[in-house]
PyMOL commands that place a pseudoatom at each C-alpha (Angstrom):
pseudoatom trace, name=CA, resn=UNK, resi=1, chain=A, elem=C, hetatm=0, pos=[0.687, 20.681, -2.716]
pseudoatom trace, name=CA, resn=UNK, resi=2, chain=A, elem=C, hetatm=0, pos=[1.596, 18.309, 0.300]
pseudoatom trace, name=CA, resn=UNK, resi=3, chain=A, elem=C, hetatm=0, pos=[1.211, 14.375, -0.083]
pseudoatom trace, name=CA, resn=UNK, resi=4, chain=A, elem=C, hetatm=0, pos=[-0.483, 12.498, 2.300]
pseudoatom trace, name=CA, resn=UNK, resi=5, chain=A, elem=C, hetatm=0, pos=[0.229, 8.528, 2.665]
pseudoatom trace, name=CA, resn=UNK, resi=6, chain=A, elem=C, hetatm=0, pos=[-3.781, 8.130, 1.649]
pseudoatom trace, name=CA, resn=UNK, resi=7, chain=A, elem=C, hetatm=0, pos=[-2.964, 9.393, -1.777]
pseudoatom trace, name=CA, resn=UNK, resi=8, chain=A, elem=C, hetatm=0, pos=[-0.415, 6.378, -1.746]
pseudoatom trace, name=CA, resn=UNK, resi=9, chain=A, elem=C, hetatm=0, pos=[-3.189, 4.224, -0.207]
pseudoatom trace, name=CA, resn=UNK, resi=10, chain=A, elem=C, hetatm=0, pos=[-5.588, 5.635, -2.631]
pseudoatom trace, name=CA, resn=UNK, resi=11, chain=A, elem=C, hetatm=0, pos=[-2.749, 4.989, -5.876]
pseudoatom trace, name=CA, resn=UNK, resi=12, chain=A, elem=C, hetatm=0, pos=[-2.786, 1.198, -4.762]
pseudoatom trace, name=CA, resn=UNK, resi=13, chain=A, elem=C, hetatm=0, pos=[-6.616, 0.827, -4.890]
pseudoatom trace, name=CA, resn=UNK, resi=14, chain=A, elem=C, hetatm=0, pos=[-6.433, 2.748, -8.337]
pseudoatom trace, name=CA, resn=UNK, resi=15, chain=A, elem=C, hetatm=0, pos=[-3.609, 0.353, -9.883]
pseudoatom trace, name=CA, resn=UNK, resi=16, chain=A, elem=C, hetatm=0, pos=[-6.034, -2.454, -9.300]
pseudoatom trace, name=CA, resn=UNK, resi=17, chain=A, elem=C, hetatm=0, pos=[-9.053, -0.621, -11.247]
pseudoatom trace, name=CA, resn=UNK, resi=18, chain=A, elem=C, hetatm=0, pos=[-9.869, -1.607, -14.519]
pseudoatom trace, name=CA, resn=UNK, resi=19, chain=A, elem=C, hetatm=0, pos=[-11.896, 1.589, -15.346]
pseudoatom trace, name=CA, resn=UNK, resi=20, chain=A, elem=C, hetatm=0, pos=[-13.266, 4.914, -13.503]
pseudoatom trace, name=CA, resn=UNK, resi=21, chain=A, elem=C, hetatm=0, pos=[-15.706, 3.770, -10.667]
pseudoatom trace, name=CA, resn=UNK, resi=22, chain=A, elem=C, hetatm=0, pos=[-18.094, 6.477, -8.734]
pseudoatom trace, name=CA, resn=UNK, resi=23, chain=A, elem=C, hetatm=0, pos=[-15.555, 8.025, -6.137]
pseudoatom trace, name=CA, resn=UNK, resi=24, chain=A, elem=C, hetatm=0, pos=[-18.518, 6.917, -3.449]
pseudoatom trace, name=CA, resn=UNK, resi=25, chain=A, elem=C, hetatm=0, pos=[-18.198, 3.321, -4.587]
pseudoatom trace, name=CA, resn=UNK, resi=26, chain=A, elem=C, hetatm=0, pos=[-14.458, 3.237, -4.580]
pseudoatom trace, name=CA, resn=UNK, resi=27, chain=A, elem=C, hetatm=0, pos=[-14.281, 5.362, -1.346]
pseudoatom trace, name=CA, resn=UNK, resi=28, chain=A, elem=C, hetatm=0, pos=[-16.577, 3.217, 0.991]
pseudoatom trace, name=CA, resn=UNK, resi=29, chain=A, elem=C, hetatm=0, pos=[-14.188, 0.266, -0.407]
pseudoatom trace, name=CA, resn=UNK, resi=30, chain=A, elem=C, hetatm=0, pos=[-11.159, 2.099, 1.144]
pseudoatom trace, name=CA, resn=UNK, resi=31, chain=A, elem=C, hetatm=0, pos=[-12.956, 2.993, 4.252]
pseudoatom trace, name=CA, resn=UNK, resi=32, chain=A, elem=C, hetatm=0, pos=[-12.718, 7.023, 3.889]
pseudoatom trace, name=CA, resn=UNK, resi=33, chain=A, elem=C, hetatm=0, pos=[-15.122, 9.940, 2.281]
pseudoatom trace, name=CA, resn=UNK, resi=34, chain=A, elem=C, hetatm=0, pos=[-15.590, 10.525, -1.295]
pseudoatom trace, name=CA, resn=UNK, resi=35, chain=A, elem=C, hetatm=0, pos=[-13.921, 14.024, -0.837]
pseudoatom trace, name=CA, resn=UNK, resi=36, chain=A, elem=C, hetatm=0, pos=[-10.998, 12.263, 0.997]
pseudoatom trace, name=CA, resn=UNK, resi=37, chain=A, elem=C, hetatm=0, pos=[-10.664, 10.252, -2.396]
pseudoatom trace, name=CA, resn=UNK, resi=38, chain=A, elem=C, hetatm=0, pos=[-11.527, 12.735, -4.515]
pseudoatom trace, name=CA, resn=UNK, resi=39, chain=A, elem=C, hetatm=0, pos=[-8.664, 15.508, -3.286]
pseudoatom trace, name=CA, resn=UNK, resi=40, chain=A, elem=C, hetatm=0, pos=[-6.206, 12.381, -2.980]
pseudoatom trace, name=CA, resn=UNK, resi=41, chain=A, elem=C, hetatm=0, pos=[-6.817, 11.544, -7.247]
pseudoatom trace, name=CA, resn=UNK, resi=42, chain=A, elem=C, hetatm=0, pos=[-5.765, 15.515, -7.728]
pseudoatom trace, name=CA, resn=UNK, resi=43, chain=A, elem=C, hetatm=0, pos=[-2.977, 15.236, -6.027]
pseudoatom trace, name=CA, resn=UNK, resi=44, chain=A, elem=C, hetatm=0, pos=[-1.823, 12.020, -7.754]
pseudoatom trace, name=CA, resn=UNK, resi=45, chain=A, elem=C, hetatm=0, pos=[-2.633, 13.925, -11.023]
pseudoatom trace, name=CA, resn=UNK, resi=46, chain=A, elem=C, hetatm=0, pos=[-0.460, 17.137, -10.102]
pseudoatom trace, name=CA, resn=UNK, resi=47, chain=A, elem=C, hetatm=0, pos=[1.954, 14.551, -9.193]
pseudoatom trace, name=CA, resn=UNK, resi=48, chain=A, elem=C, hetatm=0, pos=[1.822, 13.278, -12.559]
pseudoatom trace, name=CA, resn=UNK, resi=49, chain=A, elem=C, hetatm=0, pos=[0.911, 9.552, -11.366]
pseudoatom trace, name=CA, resn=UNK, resi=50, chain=A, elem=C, hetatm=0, pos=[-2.519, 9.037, -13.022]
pseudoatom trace, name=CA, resn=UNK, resi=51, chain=A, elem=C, hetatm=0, pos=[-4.715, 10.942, -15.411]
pseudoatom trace, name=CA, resn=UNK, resi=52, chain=A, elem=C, hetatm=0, pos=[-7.369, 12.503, -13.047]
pseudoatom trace, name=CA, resn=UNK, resi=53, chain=A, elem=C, hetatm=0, pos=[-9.916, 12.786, -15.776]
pseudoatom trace, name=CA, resn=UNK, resi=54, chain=A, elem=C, hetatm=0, pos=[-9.456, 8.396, -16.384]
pseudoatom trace, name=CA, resn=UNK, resi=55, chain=A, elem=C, hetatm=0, pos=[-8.117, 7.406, -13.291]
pseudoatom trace, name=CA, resn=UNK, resi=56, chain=A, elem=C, hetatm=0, pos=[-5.460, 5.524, -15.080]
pseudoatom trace, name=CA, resn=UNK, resi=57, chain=A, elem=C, hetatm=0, pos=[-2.394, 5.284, -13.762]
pseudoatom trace, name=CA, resn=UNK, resi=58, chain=A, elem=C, hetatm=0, pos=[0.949, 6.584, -15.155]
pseudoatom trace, name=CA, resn=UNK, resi=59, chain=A, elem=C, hetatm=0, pos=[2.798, 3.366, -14.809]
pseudoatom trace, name=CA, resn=UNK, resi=60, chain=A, elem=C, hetatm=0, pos=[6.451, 4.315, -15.059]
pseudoatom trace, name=CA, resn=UNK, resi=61, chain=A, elem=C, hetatm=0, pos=[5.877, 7.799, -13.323]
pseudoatom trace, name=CA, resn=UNK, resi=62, chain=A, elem=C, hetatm=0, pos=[3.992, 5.611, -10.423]
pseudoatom trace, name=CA, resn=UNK, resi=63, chain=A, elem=C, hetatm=0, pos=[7.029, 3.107, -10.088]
pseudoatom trace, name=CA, resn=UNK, resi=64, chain=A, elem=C, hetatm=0, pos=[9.484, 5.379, -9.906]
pseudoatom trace, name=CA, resn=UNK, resi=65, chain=A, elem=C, hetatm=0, pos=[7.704, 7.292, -7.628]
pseudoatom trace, name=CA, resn=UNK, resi=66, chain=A, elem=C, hetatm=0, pos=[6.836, 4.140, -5.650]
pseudoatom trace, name=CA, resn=UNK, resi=67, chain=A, elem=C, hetatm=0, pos=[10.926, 1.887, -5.957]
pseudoatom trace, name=CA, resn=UNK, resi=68, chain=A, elem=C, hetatm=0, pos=[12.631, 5.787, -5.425]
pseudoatom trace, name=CA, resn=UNK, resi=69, chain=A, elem=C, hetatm=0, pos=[10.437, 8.171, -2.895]
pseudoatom trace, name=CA, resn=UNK, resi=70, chain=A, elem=C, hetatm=0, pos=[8.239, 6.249, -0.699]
pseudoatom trace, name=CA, resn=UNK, resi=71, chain=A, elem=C, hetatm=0, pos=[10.655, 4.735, 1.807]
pseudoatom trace, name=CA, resn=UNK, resi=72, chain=A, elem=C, hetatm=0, pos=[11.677, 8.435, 2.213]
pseudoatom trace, name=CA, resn=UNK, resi=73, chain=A, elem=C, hetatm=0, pos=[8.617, 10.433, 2.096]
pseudoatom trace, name=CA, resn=UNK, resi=74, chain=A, elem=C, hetatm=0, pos=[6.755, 7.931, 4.231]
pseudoatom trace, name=CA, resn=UNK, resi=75, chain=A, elem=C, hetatm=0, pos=[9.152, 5.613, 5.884]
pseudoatom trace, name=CA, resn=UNK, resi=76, chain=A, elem=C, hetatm=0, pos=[7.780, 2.572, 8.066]
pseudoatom trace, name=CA, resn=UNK, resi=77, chain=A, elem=C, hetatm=0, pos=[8.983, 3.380, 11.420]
pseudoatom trace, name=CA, resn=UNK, resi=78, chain=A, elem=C, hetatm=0, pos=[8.856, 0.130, 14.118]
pseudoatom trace, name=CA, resn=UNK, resi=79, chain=A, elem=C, hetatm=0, pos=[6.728, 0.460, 16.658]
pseudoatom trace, name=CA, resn=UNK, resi=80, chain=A, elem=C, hetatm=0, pos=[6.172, -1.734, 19.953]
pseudoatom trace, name=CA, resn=UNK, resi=81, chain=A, elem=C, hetatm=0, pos=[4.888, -5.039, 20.023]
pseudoatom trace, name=CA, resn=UNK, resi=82, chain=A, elem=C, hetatm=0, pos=[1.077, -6.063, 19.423]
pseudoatom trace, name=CA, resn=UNK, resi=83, chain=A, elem=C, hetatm=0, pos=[-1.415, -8.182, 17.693]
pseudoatom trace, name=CA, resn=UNK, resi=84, chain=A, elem=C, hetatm=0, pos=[-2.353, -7.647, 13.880]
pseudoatom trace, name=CA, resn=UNK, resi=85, chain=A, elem=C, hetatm=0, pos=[-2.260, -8.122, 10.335]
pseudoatom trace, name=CA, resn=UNK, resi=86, chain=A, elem=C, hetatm=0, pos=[1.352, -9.544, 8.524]
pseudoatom trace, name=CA, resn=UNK, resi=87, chain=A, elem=C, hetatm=0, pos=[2.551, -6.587, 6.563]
pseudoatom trace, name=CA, resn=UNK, resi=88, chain=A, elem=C, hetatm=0, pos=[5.906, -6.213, 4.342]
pseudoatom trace, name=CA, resn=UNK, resi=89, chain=A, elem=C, hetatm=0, pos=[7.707, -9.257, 4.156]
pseudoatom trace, name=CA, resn=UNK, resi=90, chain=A, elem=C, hetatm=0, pos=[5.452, -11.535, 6.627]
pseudoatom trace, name=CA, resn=UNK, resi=91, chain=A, elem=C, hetatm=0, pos=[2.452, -10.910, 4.178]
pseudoatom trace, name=CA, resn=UNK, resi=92, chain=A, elem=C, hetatm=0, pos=[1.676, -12.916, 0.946]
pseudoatom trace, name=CA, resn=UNK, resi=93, chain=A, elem=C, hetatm=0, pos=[3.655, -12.771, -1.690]
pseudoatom trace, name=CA, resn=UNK, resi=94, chain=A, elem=C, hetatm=0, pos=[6.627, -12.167, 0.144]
pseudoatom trace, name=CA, resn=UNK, resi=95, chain=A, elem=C, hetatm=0, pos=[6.462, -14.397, 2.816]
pseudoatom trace, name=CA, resn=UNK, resi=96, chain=A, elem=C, hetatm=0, pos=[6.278, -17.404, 0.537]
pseudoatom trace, name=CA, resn=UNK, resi=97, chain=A, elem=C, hetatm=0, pos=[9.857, -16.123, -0.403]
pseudoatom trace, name=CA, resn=UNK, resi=98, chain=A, elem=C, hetatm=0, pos=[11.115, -14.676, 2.804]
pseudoatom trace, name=CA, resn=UNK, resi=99, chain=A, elem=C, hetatm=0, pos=[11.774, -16.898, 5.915]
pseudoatom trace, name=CA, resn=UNK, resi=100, chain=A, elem=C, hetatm=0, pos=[11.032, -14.853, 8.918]
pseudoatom trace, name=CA, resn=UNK, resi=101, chain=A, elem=C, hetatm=0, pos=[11.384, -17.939, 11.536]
pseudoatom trace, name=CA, resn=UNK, resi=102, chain=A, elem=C, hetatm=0, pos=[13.437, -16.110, 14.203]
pseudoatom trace, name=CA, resn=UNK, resi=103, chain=A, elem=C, hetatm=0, pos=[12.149, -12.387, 13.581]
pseudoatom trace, name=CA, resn=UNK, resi=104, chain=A, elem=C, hetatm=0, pos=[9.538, -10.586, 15.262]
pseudoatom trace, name=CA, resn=UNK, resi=105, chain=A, elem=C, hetatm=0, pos=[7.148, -10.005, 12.001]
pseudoatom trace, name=CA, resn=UNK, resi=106, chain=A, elem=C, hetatm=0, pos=[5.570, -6.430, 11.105]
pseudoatom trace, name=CA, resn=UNK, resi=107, chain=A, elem=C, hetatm=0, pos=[2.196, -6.401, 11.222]
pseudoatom trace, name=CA, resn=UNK, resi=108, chain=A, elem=C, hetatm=0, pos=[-0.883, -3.398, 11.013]
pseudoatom trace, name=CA, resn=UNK, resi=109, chain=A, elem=C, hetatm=0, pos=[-2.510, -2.947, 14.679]
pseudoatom trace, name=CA, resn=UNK, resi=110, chain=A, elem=C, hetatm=0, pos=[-5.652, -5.068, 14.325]
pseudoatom trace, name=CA, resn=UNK, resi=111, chain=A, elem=C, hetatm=0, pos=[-8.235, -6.095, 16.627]
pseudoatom trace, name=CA, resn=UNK, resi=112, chain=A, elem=C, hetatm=0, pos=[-9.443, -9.270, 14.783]
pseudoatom trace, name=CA, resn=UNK, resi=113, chain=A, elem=C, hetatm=0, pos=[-5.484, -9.667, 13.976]
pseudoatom trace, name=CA, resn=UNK, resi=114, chain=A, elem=C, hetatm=0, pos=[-4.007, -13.090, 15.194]
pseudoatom trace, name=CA, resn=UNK, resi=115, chain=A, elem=C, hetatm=0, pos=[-0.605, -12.542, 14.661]
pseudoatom trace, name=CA, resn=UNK, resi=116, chain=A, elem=C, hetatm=0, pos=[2.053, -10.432, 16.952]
pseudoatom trace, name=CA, resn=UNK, resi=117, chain=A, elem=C, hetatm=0, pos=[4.892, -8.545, 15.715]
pseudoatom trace, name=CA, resn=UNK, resi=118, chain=A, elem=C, hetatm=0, pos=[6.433, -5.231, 16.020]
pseudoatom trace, name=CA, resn=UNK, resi=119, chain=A, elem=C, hetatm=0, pos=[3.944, -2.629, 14.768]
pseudoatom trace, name=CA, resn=UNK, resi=120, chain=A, elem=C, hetatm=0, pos=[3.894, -0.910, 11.302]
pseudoatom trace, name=CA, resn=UNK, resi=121, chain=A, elem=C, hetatm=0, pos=[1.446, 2.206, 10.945]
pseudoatom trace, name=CA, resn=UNK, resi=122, chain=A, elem=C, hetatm=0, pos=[-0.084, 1.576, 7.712]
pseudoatom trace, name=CA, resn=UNK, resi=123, chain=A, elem=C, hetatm=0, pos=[-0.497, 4.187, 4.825]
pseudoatom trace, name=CA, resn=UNK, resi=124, chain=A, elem=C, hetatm=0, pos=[-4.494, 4.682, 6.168]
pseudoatom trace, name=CA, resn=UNK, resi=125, chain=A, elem=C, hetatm=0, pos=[-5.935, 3.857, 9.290]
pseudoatom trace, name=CA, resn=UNK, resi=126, chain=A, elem=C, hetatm=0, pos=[-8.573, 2.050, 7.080]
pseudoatom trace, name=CA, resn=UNK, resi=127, chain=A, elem=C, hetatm=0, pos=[-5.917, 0.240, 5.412]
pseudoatom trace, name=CA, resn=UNK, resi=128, chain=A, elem=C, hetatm=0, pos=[-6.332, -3.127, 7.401]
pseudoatom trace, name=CA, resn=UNK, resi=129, chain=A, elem=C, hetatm=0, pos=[-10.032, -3.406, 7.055]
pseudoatom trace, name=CA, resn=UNK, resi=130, chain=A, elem=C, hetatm=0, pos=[-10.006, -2.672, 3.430]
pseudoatom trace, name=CA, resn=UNK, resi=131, chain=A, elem=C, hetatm=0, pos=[-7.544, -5.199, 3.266]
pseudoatom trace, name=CA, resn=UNK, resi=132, chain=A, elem=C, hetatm=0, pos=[-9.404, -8.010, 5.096]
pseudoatom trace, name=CA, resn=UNK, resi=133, chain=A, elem=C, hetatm=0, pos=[-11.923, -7.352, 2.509]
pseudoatom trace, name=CA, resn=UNK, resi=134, chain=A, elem=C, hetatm=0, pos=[-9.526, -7.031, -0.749]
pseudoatom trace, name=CA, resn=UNK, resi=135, chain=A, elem=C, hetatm=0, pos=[-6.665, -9.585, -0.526]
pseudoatom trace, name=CA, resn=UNK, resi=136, chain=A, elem=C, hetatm=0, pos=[-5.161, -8.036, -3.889]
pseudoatom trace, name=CA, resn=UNK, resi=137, chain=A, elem=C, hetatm=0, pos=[-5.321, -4.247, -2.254]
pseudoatom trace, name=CA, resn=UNK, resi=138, chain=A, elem=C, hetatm=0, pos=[-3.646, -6.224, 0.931]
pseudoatom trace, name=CA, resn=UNK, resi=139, chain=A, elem=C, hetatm=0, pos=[-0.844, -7.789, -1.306]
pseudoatom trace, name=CA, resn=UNK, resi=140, chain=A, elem=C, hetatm=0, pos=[-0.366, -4.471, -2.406]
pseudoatom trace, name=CA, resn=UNK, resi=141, chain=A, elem=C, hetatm=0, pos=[0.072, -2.453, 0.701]
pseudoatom trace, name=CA, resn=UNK, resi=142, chain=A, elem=C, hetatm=0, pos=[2.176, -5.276, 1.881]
pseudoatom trace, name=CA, resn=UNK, resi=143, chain=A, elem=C, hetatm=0, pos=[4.239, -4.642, -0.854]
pseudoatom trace, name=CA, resn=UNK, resi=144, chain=A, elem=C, hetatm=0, pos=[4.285, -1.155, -0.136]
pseudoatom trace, name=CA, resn=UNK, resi=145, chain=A, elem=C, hetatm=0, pos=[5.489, -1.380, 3.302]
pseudoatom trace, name=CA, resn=UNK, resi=146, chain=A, elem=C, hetatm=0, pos=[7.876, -3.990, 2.241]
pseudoatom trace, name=CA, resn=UNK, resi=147, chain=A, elem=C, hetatm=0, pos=[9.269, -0.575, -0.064]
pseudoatom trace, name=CA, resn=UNK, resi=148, chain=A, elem=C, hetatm=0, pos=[8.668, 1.798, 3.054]
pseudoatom trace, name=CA, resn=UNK, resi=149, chain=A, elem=C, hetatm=0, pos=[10.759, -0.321, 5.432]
pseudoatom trace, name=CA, resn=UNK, resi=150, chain=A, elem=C, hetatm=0, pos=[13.864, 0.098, 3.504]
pseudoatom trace, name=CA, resn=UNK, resi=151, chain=A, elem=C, hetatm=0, pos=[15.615, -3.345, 3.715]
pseudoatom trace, name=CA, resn=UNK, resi=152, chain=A, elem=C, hetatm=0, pos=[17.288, -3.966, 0.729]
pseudoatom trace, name=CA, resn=UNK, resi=153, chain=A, elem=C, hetatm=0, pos=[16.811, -7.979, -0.140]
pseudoatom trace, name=CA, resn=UNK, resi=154, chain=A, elem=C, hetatm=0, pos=[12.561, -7.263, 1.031]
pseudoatom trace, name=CA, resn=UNK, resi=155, chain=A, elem=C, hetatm=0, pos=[12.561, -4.292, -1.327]
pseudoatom trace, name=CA, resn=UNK, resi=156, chain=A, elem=C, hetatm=0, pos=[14.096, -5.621, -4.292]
pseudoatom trace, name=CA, resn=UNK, resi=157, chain=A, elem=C, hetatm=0, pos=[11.934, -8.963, -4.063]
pseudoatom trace, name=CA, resn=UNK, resi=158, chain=A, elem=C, hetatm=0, pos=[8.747, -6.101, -3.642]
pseudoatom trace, name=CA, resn=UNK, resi=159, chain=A, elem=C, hetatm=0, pos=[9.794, -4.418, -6.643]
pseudoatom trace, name=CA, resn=UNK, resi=160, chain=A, elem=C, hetatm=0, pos=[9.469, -7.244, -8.431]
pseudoatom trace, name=CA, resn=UNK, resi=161, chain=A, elem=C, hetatm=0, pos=[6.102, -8.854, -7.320]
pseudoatom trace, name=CA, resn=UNK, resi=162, chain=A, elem=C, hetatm=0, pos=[4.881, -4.478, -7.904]
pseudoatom trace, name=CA, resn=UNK, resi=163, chain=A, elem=C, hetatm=0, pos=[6.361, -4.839, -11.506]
pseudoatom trace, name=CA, resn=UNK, resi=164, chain=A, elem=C, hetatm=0, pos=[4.197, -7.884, -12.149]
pseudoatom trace, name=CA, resn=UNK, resi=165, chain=A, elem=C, hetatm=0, pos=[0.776, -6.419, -10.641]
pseudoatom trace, name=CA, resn=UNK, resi=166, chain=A, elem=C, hetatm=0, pos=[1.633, -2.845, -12.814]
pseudoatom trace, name=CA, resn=UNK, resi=167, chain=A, elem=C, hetatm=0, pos=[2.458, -4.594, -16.138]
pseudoatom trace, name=CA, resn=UNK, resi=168, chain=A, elem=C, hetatm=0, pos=[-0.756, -6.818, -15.973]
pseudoatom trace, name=CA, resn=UNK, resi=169, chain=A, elem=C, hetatm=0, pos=[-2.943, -3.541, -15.285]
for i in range(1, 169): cmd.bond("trace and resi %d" % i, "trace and resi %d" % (i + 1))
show_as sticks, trace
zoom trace
């Protein structure tokens, strides 16, 4: 079994369902195929993150997984300068609690993006679109990034805001 960063994309849409959904409904929200979604919830459940047959997610197995691995199995590498979506620490929650007033920001390359910053490839390429759409799935993934990135006073301060959104699943 390899991971893919959509299973991680797909984990972050699953820790905000409140019950098993048709995989078409939940896959046209993420922006990829049903099969896509479908072979992404095995591999979280060989992983031993959720229970494939429930879709519910294996809490401390998931944090662990997401505070201990992620920066290292799918590290947020900078990228040049462009227009897009705040990600990581420039995105809500953590840029109410970050001051970024001298940095270049990360953001997702977007088209309808009104920001500029160094790019961050994000877990999916449908990622900022779904996000647009889903500000709690954007929160999320910002979170994640903020966890891929690596910095330690961003990370710790994601951790948090993740433990929050996980214990009121």
């Amino acid at each position: 079994m390899v991971a893919r960063s959509l299973d991680v994309y797909a984990l972050a849409k699953l820790l905000l369902e409140e019950g098993r959904r048709p995989y078409a409904v939940v896959a046209l929200e993420l922006g990829m195929s049903a099969s896509e979604l479908h072979a992404a919830v095995q591999r979280l459940g060989i992983a031993g993150l959720i229970d494939p047959a429930s879709w519910r997610v294996r809490k401390v197995q998931a944090q662990d997984f997401l505070f201990h691995g992620l920066r290292y199995i799918f590290p947020a590498a900078r990228g040049t300068v462009t227009r897009g979506l705040p990600t990581s620490f420039a995105a809500h929650p953590l840029a109410d609690q970050i001051s970024s007033h001298s940095e270049i920001i990360p953001v997702w390359p977007h088209a309808a993006g009104e920001h500029q910053g160094y790019a961050i490839e994000p877990l999916h390429p449908s990622a900022p679109k779904a996000s647009v759409r889903d500000s709690r799935l954007y929160e999320l993934l910002a979170l994640f990034d903020a966890l891929r990135e690596g910095r330690p006073r961003e990370s710790r301060l994601a951790q948090n805001e993740i433990k929050k959104r996980i214990r009121s699943v």
